[in-house]
C-alpha angles and dihedrals in degrees: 000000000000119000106219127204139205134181137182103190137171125169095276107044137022119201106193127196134194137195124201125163100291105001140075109202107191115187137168126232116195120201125222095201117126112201112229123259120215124245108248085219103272125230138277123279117242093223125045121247096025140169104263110212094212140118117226107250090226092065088046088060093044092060092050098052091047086050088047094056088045087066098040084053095051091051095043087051080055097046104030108107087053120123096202131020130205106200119194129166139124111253151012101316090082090060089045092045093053109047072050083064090045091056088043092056096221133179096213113120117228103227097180133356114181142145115261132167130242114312140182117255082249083051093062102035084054098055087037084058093045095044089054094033096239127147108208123167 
């Protein structure tokens, strides 16, 4: 029998849901990432030639895509032993994910990938159920 997966992921939180033969597993996944600022450009120093207190933006950014494939590890871990995947979010963080899956050279089938607004964790678990056609109580 087929193991069938669904996500609604942003960049922050992940709710995973999974569908054996007569289960359904539903789990969150919370991100630690913390998305970089930019510098407004600082002030002068008083002195030429000064220690400058700042972090390169470049290492900022760094940390946050290592933190970002740490999430992406810990939902493919979740998600991993499925045969299909329904991926829903509303932004950015699907098309990352999947070129994630496409490093990770993984079997799994994307079934439907599509942009949807914020939704309770029911919610999810309601559209995974009609994508794959389940009734699960």
């Amino acid at each position: 029998m087929s193991i069938f997966a669904g996500i609604w992921m942003d960049h922050r939180k992940a709710v995973t849901v999974i569908l054996g033969k007569e289960n359904l597993d539903m789990s969150i996944i919370e991100s630690d990432a913390k998305s970089p600022s930019r510098t407004s450009g600082g002030h002068r120093q008083v002195t030429p030639y000064a220690h400058q207190d700042v972090v390169a933006e470049d290492h900022r950014q760094h940390k946050y895509t290592a933190e970002m494939t740490e999430y992406f590890h810990k939902i493919y871990r979740r998600i991993k032993t499925a045969d299909e995947l329904v991926l829903i979010g509303p932004g950015e963080a699907r098309k990352q994910f999947i070129n994630f899956l496409m490093l990770q050279h993984s079997s799994i089938k994307l079934r439907e990938c599509m942009p949807v607004g914020l939704m309770t964790n029911s919610e999810v678990a309601r559209h995974v159920c009609r994508v794959f056609n389940r009734a699960y109580h």
